[in-house]
N, C-alpha and C positions, 0 to 999 in steps of 0.2 A: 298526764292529762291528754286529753281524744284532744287530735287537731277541729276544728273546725274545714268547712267546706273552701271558705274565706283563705285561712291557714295553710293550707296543705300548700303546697310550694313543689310542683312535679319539678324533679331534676335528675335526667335521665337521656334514654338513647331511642330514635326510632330503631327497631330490632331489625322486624321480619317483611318483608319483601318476596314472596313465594316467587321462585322456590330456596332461594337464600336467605339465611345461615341454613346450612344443614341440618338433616334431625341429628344426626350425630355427634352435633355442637350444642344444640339447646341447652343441656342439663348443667351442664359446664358453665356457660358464657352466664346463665341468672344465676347459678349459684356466685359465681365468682362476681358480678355486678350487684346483686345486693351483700356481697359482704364488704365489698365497697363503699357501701354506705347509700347508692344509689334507691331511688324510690320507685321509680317511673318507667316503661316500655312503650313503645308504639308497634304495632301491630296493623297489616295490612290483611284486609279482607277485600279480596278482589271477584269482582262479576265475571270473570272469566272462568280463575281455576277454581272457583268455588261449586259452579255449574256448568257442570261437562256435558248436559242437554235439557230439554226443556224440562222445569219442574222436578228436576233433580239437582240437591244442594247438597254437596261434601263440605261440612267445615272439621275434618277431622284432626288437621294439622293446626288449624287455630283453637279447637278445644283442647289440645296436650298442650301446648302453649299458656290456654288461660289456666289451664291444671300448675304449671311448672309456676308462673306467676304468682299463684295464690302460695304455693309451699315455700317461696323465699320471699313472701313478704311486699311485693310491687305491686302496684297499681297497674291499669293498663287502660290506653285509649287506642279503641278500636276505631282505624281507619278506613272506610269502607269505600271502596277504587271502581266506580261505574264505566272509566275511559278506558277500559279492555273489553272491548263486548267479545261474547262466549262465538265460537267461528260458526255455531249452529245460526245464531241468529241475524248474522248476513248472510250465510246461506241463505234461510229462511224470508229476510227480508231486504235485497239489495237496495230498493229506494230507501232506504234511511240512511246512507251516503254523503255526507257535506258533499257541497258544492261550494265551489270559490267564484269568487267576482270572473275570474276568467276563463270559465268553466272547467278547472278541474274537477276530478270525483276522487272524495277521497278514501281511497280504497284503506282494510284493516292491516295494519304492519305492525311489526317490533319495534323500538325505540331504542336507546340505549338505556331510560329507565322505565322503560317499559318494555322487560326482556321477553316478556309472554304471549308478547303479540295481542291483537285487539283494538288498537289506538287509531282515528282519537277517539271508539264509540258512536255511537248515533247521532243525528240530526235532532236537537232539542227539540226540535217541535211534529217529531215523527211519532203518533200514537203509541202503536204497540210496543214501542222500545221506552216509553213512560211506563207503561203498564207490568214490562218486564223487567224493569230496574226496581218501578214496588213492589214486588214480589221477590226480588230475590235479596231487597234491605229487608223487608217484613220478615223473610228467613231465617235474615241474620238475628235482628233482634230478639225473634221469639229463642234463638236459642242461645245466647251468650246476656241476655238482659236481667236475668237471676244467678248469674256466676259473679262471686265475692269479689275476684280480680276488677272487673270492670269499674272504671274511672269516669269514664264519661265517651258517647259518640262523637267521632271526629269526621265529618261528612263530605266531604271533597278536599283530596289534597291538591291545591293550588287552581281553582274555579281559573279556567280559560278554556277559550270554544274549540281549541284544535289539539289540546296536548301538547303544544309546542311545534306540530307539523309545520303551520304557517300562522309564527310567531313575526316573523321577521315583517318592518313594519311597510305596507304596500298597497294599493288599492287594490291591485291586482288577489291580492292574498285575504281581503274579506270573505265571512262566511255570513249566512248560508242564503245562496240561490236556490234551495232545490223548490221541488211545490209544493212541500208541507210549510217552509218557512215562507214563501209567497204568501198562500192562504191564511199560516197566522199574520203576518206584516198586514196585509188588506183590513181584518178586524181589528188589529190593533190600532190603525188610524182610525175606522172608524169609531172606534171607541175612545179615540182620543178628540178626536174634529167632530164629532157627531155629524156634519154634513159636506158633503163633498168641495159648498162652496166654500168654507173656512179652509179647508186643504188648499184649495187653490187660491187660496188666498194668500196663504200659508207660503206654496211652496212656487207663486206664479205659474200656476200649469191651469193646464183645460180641461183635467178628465170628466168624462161623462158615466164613471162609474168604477168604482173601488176595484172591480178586476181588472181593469186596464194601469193602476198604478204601476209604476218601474222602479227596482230598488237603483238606488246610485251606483258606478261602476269605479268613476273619474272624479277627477278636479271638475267643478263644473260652479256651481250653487251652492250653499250651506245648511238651508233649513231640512230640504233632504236628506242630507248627510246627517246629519246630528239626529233627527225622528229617526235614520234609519239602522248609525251604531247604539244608540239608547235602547232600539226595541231590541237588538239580538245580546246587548246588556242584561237586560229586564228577562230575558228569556234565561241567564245564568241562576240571576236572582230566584227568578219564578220555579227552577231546576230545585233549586236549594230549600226553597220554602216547602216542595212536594216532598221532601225528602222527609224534612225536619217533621212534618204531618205524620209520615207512618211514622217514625221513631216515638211520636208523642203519643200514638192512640195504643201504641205495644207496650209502650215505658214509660212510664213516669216517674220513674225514681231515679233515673237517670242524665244529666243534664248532656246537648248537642255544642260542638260547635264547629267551626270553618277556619279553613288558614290560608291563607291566599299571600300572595309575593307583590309589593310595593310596586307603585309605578318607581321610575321610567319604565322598568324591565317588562310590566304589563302593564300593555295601555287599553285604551278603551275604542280601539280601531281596528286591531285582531286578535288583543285578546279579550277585551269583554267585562274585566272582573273591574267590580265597583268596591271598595271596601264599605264606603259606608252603607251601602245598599243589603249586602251581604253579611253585615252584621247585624241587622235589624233584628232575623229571625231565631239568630242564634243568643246560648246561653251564657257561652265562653267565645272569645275569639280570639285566635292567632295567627302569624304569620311563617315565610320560611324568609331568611334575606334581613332577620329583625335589628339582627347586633349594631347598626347606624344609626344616629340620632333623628334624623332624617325618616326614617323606613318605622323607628318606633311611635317617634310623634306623631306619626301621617297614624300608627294604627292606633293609639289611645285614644285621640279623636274621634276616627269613626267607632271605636267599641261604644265612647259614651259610657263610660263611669263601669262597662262589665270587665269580670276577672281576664288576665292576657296571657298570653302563652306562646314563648319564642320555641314556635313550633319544630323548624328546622333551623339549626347552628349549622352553616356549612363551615367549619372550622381546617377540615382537609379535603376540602375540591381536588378532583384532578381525574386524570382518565387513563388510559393504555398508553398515549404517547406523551400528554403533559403528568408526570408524577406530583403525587400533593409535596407539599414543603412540610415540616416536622414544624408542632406547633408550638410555643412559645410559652412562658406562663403570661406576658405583655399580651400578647395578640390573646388569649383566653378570656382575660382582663377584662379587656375592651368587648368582647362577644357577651358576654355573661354581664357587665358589670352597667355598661353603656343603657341597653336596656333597665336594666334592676333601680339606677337612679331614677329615671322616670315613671316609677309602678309597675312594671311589668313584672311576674309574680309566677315563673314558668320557663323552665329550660329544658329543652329537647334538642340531642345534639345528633346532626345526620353524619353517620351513623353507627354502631357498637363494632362491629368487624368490618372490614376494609369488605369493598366489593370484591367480589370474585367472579361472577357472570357476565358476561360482555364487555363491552367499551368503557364502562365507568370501574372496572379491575385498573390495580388493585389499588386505589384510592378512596377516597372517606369514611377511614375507619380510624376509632379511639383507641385499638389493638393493633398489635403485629398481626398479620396474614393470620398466626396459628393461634390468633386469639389470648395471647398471652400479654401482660400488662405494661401498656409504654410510659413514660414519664407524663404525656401530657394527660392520659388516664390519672394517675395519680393526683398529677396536680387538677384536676376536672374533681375530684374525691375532696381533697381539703378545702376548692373552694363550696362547692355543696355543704361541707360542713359547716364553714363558718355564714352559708344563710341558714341552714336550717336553724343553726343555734338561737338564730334572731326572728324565725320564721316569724313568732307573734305579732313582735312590734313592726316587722315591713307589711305585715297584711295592713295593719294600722294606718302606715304612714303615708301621708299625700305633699303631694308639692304644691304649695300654695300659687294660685293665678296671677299671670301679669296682668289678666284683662287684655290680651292682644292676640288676636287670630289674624290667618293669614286664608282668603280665600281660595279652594279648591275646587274649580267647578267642573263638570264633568261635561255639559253641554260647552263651556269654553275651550276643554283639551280639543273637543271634535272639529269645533270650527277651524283653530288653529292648523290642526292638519288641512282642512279645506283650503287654508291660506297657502298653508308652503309646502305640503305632499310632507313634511318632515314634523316630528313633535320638538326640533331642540329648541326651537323660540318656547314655548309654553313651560316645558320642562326647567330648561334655564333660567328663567323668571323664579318660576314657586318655588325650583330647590334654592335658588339665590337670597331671594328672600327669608327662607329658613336658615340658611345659612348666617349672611346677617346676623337674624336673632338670637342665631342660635350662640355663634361668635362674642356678640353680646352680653349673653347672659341670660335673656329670656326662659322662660316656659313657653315653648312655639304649640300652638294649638289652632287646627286648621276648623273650618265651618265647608259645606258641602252646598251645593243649590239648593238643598232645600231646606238646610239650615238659614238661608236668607229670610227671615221673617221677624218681625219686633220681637217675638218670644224668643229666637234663635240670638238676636246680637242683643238679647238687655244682658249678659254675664259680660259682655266686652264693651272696654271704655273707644277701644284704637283696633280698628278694621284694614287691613293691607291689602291693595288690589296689583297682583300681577297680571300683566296681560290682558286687562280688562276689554276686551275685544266686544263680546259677544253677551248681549242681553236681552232682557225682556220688559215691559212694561212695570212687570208685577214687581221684579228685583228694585227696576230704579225708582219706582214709588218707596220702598219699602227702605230703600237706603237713604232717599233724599229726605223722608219722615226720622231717621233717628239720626241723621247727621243734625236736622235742623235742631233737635231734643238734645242736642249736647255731644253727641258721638266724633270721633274721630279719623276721618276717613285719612289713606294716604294711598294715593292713585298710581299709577304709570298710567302714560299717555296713551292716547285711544280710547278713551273710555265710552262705549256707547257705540262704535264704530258700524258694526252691522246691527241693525236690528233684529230681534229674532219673531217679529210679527210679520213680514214679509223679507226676511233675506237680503234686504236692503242695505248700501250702505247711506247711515244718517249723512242727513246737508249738512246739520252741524255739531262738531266735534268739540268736548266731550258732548254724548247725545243725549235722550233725554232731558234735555234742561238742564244740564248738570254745570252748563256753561255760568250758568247763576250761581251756580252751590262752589265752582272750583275757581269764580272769578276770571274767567278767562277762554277765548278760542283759539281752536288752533289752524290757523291758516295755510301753513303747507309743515306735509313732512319731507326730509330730505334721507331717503335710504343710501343707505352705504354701498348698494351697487345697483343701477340702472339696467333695464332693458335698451338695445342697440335698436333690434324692430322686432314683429309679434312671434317670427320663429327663432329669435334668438333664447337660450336654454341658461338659463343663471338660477344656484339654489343661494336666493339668503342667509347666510349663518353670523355668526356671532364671532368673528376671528378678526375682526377689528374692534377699538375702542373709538369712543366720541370725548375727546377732555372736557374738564368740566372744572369749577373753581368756586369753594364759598369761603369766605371770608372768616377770620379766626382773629379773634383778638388775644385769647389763651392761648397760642400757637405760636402768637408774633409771625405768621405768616399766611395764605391760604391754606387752606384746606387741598387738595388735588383727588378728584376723582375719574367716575368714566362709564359713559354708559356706551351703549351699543345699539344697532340694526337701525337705529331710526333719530334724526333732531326735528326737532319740534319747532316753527316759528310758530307766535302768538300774537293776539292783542290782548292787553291785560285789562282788566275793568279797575278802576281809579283806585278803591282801595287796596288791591293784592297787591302782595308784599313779594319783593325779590327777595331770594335764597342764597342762590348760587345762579351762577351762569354760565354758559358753554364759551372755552376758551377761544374759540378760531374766531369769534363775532359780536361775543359778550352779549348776547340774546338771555333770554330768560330761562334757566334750566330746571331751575326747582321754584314755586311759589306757595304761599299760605295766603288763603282766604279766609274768613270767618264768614260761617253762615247759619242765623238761629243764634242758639247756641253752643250751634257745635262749630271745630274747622274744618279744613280741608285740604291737605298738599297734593299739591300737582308735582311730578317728574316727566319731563318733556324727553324723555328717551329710558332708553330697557337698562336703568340701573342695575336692577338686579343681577340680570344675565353676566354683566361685564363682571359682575362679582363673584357669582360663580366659578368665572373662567381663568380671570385672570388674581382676584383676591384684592388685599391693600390694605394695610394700618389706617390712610387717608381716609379710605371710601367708608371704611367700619366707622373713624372717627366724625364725618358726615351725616350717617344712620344714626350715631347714638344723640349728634344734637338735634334731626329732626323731632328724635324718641323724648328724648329727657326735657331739653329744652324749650321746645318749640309748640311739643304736642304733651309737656307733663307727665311721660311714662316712663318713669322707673324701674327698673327690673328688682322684684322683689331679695334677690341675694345679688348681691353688687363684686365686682372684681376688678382690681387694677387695672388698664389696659397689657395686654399680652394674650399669650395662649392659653393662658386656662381654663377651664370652664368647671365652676360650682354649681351640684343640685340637693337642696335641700329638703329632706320628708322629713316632715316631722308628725308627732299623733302627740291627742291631748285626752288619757282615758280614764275615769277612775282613780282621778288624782295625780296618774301616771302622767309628765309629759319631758317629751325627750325628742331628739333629734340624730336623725344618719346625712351629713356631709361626703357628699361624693364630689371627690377633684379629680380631673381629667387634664390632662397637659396633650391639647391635639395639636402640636405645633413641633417640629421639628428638631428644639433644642433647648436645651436645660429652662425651668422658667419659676420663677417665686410673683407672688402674687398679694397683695392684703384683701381677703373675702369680708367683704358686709354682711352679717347677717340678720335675718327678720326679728332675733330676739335674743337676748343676751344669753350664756350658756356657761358652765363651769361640765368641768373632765375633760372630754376630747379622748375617747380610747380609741385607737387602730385597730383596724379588722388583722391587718398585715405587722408582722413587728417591725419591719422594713421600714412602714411608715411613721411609727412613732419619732423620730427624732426630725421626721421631713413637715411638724407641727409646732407653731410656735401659736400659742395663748396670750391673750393680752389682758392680763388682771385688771388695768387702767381703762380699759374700754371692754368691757365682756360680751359686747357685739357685733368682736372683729376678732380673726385667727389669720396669721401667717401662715402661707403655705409652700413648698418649694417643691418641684417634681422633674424629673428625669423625661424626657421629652418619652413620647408616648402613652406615658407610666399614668396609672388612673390607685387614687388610694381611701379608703374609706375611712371615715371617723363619725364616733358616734360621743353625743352631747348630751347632757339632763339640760334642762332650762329651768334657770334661777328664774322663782315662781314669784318671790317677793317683787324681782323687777320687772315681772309681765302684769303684775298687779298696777304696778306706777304707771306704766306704760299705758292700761288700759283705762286707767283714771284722769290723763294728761288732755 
């Protein structure tokens, strides 16, 4: 039977990288990779050695390529590398140059994966270097977009503004000053403010005319900052959407997409890339960095229900001086599997033969040097096998929703950095919080700014606000309306704190009015390290805890937890309810208010952070009674407390309904668990035979299975669901 588009399950190797593998190697390496059972190639088509001067286009080595492709059977996604500009055309046009906040010019180099020189390419908003990257995608496609091999266009690999030149994160290191991005920044306010006086209104400044605006350099203000990493954001995005236009007016049978790398590693203050932004215009979307629960959930979210694809597996990182480590079938597991529980439907592992060109020799390859087959190849082979076998029913299955997102805002990362010159406050929040959930049990599902909208949170019962810094009018109306309609807010402190209509910080904290909706103010914070006087140098971080204590009558003792960077004194309005409290003073740490009919928890310092950092049985068992108890959310597949973590897809088609159990033990040491699940189940087969006897059935309860796993160790089991008791179920 023909797969479907849905079905198809790429599980395979980025290949080619000109000018490695060798052509000497081609015929070899795909014979021998699909008789491996392997489906899929990545293919690199580069603006550089594709076009050795103007309006001449060599793709000679990529069409033997998609020839060798087609005769063993593999699909192929053509990824097409604009960050090598051809050395004619800075010849030809040295203003198209990044420039940095500090004024460097960044002249074309080599990289280490970018052994061809060219990087990091043009200035986004330098004309003729648009004009000459549509012309030489439009080349591509007119001539590989009728070849059988081809799978789909893959349109920038890893969207950031410098190629990693000036990654590293700094004010110093923002791009771009030059004067094409001047000139587009000036209309892009104005097309945002439509008048000079809302800018200055905006940003407290005097201009008397849009040329005279200054991009930000420093720590200074925030609304600048934020209009001004947002625009050279938009300008990725905008990159992307030009792209995806010529691929669509040349092909249409073909579908585009983009794969970009997770925050922290890209942020949005040197490097640019928005995922949700960036998956708008695409077809498919993937990532490299995806194998984390962390990095897949941040990308299911922004795809929004399109097919995914764990772009790059970096499974053997390493370089000339650090050597990769030999990989594991456990650490494969967790790469391949981690993702796979939560829908993601795509493996792409970097990369089929070990480097051999420069600096990244001779490391991340799935073969010896001489291309010949290592164990973790093999075992890469029988796990391919055992999805393909099920390809149909994982195309199918979905994980049903907790109704709980956790906010990811992209104008709050910027501010943030405005606050501390550093992202780990912001960072440490969201990942903590996902963590949390994730620890929990949850399905974590993130929402973007401008998912803040009644359409946006009517799927979510419980909305989580890390680091609520920085906002708008339009958010806190829009949040204060579905809290009041029943929604369930749960805050960190600061909520409101700068305004984003003038830069401001509000008088009163949380702002917006929120002091009604969360029952309470906050009247001083006390930071965990002080300024001496105005030229003393202190960076705030997270390397201390704040104790903190809620009350357990299940426990027979308290609870113990611990936030971090900041305590909160309060006045409480009469009805809010204590929680917990901070140990040193017995002040108020956590609170619930009811407002409407929805609530509201307040946390008077950066829970999360501290749980990122430091972890705790205590602090998890805190989270889960805000969640279950307090705030009525249950995690749809339930788990013992310990290390395991349960994900459940299931599909309901054509009479057919069944289920795949994925147990994960991310905890250190041996661990059994009893899983809850959403609906009772008879079989339980293992993907692995390893894992059959590490399942115990419970015929007395048939919507509960024992599980017991080897710390690390992740095992899959799949279920029919007893139809007669989802009948009762649905009748009750």
């Amino acid at each position: 039977m023909r797969q479907t588009q849905q079905e198809f399950i790429p599980f395979g190797f980025q290949y080619y990288r000109s000018p490695t593998p060798y052509r000497d190697q081609w015929e070899r390496d795909l014979r021998q990779l699909a008789e491996l059972g392997f489906n899929s190639v990545k293919y690199w088509v580069q603006w550089r050695s594709s076009t050795p001067e103007p309006n001449v286009y060599r793709f000679d080595d990529i069409q033997e390529l998609m020839d060798l492709a087609h005769r063993y059977g593999l699909k192929v996604i053509l990824n097409v590398i604009f960050d090598v500009a051809p050395a004619w055309f800075d010849r030809t046009y040295p203003d198209a140059r990044m420039v940095t906040a500090d004024g460097a010019v960044l002249a074309p180099r080599a990289l280490s994966y970018r052994q061809i020189g060219g990087a990091p390419g043009p200035c986004y908003h330098h004309r003729p270097a648009q004009q000459a990257k549509d012309e030489f995608l439009e080349a591509a496609v007119q001539q590989f977009k009728d070849h059988p091999a081809l799978w789909v266009w893959d349109l920038w690999n890893e969207p950031e503004l410098t190629t990693g030149i000036k990654r590293t994160l700094s004010y110093d290191n923002q791009v771009c000053y030059c004067e094409h991005s001047m000139e587009a920044f000036h209309r892009w306010l104005e097309d945002r403010y439509g008048t000079l006086e809302r800018l200055n209104e905006r940003w407290q400044r005097t201009y008397p005319q849009w040329s005279e605006i200054e991009a930000p350099r420093g720590q200074a203000v925030f609304a600048d900052l934020v209009d001004w990493r947002l625009f050279m954001s938009e300008a990725l995005t905008d990159d992307l959407k030009r792209r995806v236009a010529v691929v669509k007016r040349n092909d249409q049978a073909h579908q585009v997409m983009v794969h970009t790398v997770p925050a922290p590693i890209f942020n949005l203050i040197t490097a640019g890339s928005d995922d949700f932004k960036l998956a708008e215009p695409c077809d498919l979307f993937g990532n490299s960095l995806g194998s984390s629960a962390w990095s897949a959930d941040l990308l299911i979210s922004a795809a929004k229900g399109k097919k995914i694809i764990n772009s790059e597996i970096h499974a053997l990182p390493g370089d000339m001086a650090l050597k990769p480590k030999k990989l594991s079938l456990q650490e494969l597991k967790r790469h391949v599997l981690v993702p796979l529980a939560r829908g993601i439907t795509g493996f792409l592992f970097w990369q089929y033969r070990p480097e051999v060109l420069g600096h990244e020799a001779p490391a991340w390859g799935s073969t010896y040097l001489d291309g010949s087959v290592t164990p973790w190849l093999e075992d890469m082979a029988r796990l391919n096998r055992a999805i393909q076998s099920r390809a149909d029913r994982l195309a199918r299955a979905r994980r049903p929703s907790d109704r709980i997102a956790i906010w990811f805002s992209s104008a709050g990362q910027i501010a943030s950095f405005g606050i501390y010159a550093h992202l780990d406050a912001y960072h440490d929040s969201v990942q903590g919080v996902h963590k949390l959930l994730h620890d929990l049990g949850y399905k974590v599902e993130f929402v973007s700014d401008q998912d803040l909208t009644s359409e946006g949170l009517a799927d979510y019962a419980c909305l989580i606000l890390p680091h609520p810094l920085y906002l708008d009018e339009r958010m806190a109306q829009t949040l204060e309306q579905w809290v009041a309609g029943g929604g369930l807010l749960l805050s960190e402190s600061g909520f409101g704190s700068i305004q984003a209509e003038n830069g401001s910080h509000s008088y009163t904290v949380p702002g917006y009015g929120f002091d009604r909706v969360f029952g309470l103010r906050e009247t001083w914070v006390h930071a965990l390290e002080n300024l001496d006087h105005s030229y003393h140098q202190v960076k705030l971080q997270s390397t201390q805890t704040i104790p903190l204590s809620m009350p357990s009558s299940q426990e027979g003792r308290p609870l113990t937890g611990a936030g971090s960077y900041y305590q909160c004194e309060v006045e409480l309005a009469e009805q809010t309810e204590v929680l917990a409290r901070f140990d040193e003073d017995g002040s108020p740490a956590i609170t619930l208010a009811r407002y409407g009919q929805g609530k509201a928890v307040w946390i008077g310092t950066m829970f999360a952070a501290a749980y990122w950092r430091e972890g705790g049985a205590d602090a998890l068992a805190i989270y889960r009674r805000l969640l279950e108890e307090h705030l009525h959310c249950p995690p749809a597949v339930t788990v013992t407390p310990g290390t395991l973590r349960a994900d459940w897809l299931s599909w309901d088609e054509a009479g057919e309904r069944g289920a795949f159990l994925f147990v994960h033990n991310w905890g250190t040491e041996p661990a059994s668990a009893t899983i809850g699940l959403p609906a009772p189940v008879k079989g339980g087969r293992a993907w692995f035979a390893e894992g059959e006897p590490l399942l115990r059935c419970k015929p007395q309860s048939p919507a509960q299975v024992e599980v017991e796993l080897a710390p690390g160790d992740i095992q899959v089991y799949e279920f029919d669901i007893q139809l007669c008791e989802l009948a009762k179920e649905a009748n009750r």
